[in-house]
C-alpha positions as CSV (number, residue, x, y, z in Angstrom):
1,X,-5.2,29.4,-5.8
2,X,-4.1,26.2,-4.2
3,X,-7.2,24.3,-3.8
4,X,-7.7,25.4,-6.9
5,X,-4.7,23.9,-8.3
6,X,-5.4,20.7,-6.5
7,X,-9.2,20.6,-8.0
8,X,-7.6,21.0,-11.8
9,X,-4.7,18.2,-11.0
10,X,-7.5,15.6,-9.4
11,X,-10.1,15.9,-12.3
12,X,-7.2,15.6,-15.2
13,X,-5.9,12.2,-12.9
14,X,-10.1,11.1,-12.6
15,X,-10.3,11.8,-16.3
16,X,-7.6,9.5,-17.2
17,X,-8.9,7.3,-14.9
18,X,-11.8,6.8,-17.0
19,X,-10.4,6.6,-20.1
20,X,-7.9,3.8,-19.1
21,X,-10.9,1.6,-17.4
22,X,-13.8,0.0,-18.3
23,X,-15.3,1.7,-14.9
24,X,-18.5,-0.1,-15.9
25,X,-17.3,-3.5,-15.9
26,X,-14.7,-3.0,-12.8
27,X,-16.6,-4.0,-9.4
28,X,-15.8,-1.0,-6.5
29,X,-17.2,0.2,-3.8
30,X,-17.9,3.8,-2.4
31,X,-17.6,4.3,1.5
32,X,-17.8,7.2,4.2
33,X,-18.1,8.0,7.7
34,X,-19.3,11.4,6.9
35,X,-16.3,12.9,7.5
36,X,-14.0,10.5,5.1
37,X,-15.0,9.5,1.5
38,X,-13.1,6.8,0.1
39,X,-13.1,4.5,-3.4
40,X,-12.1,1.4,-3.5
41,X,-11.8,-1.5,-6.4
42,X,-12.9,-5.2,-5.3
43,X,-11.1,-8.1,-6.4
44,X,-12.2,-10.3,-9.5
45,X,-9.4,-12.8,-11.7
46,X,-12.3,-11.7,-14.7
47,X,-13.2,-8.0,-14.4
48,X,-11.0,-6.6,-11.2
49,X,-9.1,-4.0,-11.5
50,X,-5.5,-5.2,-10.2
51,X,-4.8,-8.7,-11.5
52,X,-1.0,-8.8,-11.1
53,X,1.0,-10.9,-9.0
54,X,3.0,-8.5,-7.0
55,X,0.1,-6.5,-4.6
56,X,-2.7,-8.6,-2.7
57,X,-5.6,-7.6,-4.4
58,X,-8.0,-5.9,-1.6
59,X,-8.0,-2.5,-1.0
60,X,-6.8,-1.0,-3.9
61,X,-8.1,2.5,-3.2
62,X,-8.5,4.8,-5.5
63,X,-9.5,7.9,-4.2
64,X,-9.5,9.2,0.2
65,X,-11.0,13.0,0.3
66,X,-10.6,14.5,3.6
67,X,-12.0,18.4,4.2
68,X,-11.6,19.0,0.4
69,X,-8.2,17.4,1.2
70,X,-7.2,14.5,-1.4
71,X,-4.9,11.5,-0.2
72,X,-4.5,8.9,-2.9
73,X,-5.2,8.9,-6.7
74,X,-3.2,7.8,-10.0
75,X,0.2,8.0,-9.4
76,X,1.4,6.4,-12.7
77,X,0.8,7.1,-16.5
78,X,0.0,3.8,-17.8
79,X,-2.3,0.8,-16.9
80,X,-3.2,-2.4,-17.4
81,X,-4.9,-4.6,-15.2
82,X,-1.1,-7.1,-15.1
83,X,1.0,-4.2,-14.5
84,X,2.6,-4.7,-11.5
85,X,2.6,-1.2,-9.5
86,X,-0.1,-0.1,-11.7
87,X,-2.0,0.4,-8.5
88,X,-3.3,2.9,-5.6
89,X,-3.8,3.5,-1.9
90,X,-2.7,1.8,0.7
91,X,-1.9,-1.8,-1.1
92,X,0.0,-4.4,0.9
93,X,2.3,-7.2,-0.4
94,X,3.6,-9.8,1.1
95,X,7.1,-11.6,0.1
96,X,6.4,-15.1,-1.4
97,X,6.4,-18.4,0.2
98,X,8.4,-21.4,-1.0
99,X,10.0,-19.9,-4.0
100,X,13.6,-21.2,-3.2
101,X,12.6,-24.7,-2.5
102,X,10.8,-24.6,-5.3
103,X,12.0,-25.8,-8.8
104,X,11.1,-24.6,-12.1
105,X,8.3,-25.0,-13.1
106,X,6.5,-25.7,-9.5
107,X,4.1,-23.4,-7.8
108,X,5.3,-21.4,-4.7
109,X,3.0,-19.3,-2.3
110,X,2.4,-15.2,-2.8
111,X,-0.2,-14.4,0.2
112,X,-3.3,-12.5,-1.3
113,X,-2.7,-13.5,-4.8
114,X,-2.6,-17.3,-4.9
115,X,-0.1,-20.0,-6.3
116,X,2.5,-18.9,-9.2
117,X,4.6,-21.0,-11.0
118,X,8.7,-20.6,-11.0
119,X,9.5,-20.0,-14.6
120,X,12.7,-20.6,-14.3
121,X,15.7,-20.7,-11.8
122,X,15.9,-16.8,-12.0
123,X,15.6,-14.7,-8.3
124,X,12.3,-13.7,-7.6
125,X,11.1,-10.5,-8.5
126,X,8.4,-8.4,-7.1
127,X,8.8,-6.7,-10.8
128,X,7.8,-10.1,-13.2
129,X,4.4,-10.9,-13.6
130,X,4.4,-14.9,-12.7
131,X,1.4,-17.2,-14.1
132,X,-1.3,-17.8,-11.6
133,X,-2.2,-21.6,-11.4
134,X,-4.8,-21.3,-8.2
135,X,-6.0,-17.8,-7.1
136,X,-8.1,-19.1,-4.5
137,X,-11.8,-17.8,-3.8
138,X,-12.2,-13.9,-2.9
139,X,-15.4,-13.0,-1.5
140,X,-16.3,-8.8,-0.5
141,X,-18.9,-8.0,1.8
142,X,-19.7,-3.7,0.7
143,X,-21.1,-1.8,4.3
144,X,-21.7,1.7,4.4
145,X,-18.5,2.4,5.8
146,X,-15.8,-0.6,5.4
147,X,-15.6,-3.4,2.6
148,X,-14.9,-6.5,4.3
149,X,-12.8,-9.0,2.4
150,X,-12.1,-12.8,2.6
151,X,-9.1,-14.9,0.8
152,X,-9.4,-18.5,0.7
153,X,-6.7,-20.6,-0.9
154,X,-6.7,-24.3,-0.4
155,X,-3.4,-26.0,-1.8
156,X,-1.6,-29.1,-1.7
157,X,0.8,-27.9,1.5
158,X,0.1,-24.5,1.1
159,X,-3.6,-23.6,2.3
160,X,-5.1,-20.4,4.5
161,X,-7.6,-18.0,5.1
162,X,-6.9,-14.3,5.0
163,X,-9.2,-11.6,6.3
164,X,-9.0,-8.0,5.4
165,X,-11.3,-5.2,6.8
166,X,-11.0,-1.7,5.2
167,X,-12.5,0.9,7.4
168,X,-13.8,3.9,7.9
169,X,-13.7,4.9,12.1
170,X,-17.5,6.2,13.0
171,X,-17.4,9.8,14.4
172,X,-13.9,10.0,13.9
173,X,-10.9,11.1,10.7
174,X,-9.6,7.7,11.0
175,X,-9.2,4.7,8.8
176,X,-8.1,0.8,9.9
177,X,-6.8,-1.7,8.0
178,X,-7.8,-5.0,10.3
179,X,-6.1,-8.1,9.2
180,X,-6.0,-11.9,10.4
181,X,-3.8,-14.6,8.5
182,X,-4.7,-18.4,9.3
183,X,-2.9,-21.0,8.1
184,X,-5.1,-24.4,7.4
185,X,-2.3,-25.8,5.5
186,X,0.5,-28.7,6.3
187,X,3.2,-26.3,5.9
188,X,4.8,-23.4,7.9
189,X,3.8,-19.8,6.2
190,X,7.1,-17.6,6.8
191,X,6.7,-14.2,4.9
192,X,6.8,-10.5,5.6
193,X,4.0,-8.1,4.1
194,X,4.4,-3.8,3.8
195,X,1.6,-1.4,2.9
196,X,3.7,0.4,-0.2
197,X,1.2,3.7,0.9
198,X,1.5,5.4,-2.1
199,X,0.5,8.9,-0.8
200,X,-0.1,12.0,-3.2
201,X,-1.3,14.6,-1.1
202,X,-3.0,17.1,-2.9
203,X,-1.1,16.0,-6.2
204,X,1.8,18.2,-5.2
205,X,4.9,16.9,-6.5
206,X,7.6,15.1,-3.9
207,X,9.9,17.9,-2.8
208,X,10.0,20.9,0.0
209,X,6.3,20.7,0.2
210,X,6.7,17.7,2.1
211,X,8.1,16.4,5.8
212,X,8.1,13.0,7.0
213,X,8.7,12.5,10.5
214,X,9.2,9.8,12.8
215,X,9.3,8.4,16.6
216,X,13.0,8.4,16.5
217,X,16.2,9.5,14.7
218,X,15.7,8.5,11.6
219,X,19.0,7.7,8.7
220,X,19.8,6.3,5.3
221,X,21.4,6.0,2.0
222,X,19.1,6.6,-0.8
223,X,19.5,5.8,-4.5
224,X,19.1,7.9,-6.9
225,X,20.0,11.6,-6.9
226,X,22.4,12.9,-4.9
227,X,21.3,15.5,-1.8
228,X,17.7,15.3,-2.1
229,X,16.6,13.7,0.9
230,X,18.3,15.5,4.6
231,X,17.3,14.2,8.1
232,X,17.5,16.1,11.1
233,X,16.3,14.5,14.4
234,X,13.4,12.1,13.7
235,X,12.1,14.1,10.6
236,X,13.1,13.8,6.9
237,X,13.2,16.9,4.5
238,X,13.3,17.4,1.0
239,X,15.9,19.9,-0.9
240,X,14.1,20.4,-4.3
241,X,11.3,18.6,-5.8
242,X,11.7,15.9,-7.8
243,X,11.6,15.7,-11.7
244,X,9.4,13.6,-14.2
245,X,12.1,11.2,-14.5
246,X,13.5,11.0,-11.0
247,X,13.2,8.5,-8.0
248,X,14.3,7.7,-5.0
249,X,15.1,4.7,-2.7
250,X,16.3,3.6,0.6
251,X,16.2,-0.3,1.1
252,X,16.0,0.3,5.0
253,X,16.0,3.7,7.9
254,X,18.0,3.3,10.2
255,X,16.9,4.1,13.8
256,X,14.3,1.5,13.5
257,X,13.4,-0.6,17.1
258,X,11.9,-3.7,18.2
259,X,9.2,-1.8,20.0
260,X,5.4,-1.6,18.1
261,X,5.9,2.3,19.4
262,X,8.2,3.1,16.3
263,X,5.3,1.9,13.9
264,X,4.4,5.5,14.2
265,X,4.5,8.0,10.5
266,X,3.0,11.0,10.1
267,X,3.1,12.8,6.3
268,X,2.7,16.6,6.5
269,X,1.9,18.4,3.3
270,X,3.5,22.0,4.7
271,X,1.7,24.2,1.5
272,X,-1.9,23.1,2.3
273,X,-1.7,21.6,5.7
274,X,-2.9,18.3,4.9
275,X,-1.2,15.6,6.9
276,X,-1.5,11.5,8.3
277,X,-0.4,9.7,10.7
278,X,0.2,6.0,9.9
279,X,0.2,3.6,13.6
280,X,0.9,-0.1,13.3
281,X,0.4,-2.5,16.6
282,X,3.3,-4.9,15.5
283,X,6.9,-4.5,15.8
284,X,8.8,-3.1,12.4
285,X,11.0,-5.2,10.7
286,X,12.9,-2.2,8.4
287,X,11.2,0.6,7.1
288,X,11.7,1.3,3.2
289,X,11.4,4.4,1.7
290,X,10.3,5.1,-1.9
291,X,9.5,8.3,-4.2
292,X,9.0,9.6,-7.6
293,X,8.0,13.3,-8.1
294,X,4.0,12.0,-7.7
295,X,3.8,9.6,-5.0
296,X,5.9,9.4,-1.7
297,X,6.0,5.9,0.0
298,X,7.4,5.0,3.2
299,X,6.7,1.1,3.2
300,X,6.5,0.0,7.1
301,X,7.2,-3.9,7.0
302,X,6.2,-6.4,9.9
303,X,7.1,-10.5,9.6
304,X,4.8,-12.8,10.2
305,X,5.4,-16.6,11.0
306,X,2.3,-18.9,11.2
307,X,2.9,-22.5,12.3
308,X,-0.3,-25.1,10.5
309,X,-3.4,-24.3,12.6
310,X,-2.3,-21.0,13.8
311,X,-3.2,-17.3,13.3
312,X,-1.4,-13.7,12.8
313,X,-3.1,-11.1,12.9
314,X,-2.3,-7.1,12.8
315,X,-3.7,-3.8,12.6
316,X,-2.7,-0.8,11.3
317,X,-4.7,2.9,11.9
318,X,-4.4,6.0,9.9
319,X,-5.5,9.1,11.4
320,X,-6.0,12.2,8.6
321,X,-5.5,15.8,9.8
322,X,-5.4,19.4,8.5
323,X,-3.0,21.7,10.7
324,X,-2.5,25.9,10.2
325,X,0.6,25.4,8.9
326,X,-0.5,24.8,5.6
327,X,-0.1,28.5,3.2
């Protein structure tokens, strides 16, 4: 009855899907391992899917099936191609460049979307949708079993070259996110970037059904309803699921260290047994946390400072797993 719950919820999600997209026109790729399928959508300022100015635009993924096990999907209600979390998988942004020594009306620096002008003398926010005055050149190279992607932005001070591989481990449940920054430009790229991870496993709802654990004893203050969220040890429970029109947030765990070790956070579904473990190889700067009743997010970040002529590079590993716990 389960599975077959999770069947009905995925179709009515790939339905809307559909209807909400010109899937003909939007470039994506399909990709496997034989034991993983995943969907992803390729970045294009025309056609692509995501054109916003929060997200980097690679790896939008769409879909992850695992052992009739589903992992990401349509989280939200409504899209558009500018709206700003209108967006799926395992999608990284990075905090912009420049924007206070900017003034208005000059361009500052979001990594994986281009150049954006300052409006006005406003804070940022992740939230506005900022004009795009140089998105740079992305080029996607489709395998059988990763999408390789390439960012070039050349700027007056402000220049780099951003690789991206999404892939699918051969012979085993595992997929990488491979990532190298360089900066070709005159100026100093200071910035942080997060994978949001916006996790629906097997649609259920964020509540009971779910446990997040992690590599030490784990603390916060969330906003939003009161009681929800209880931690015990190094894992986080749920009291009741969430509703429609509920969310949750905690602007940083405590319990985080300065070791890559705690980059380490599995997601067990405890109903069907589906579960992930999320391994990063860079120290964590804070760990967010984010929910609403269809998608929970814990949003590891690293920071990254890149002097002219000088790389970063990072990777992070997800490894998918179905335990007998799941009823």
């Amino acid at each position: 009855m389960q599975m077959k719950r999770v069947l009905w919820v995925t179709c009515l999600f790939a339905g809307f899907m559909i209807a909400a997209t010109d899937s003909g026109k939007i470039p994506g790729a399909r990709i496997t391992n034989g034991m993983i399928r995943a969907g992803l959508y390729l970045p294009d300022p025309v056609n692509g899917y995501y054109r916003a100015t929060r997200f980097e635009w690679s790896g939008v993924m769409s879909s992850l099936e695992f052992k009739g096990h589903s992992y990401f999907g349509q989280w939200f209600t409504q899209y558009s191609p500018d709206i700003h979390d209108a967006i799926m998988g395992p999608v990284e942004e990075f905090t912009p460049v420049g924007f206070d020594e900017s003034g208005t009306g000059s361009a500052f620096l979001k990594p994986g979307v281009g150049m954006l002008v300052k409006a006005d003398e406003s804070p940022y926010s992740s939230f506005r949708l900022y004009r795009i005055t140089n998105p740079g050149t992305w080029t996607s190279v489709k395998k059988k079993d990763q999408v390789d992607f390439v960012h070039v932005l050349k700027d007056e001070g402000y220049s780099y070259e951003y690789r991206k591989t999404v892939q699918l481990v051969r012979n085993k449940a595992e997929l990488v996110l491979v990532h190298t920054l360089k900066n070709t430009g005159r100026k100093s790229i200071e910035t942080s970037v997060y994978d949001h991870n916006f996790f629906m496993i097997d649609n259920m709802p964020t509540g009971p059904a779910f446990r997040v654990s992690f590599p030490f004893k784990a603390g916060g203050t969330f906003q939003g309803p009161p009681e929800i969220v209880t931690f015990r040890d190094n894992q986080m429970n749920f009291t009741r699921e969430l509703t429609n029109k509920e969310n949750i947030y905690c602007g940083g765990l405590t319990g985080v260290g300065d070791s890559p070790k705690d980059y380490d956070i599995r997601i067990d579904n405890l109903k069907t047994g589906a579960g992930v473990r999320i391994t990063g190889d860079r120290p964590l700067s804070k760990l967010v946390f984010w929910a609403c009743r269809t998608t929970l997010c814990p949003e590891p970040y690293i920071h990254i400072s890149i002097e002219p002529g000088q790389e970063f590079s990072w990777t992070l590993t997800y490894e998918f797993y179905i335990s007998d716990q799941g009823h």
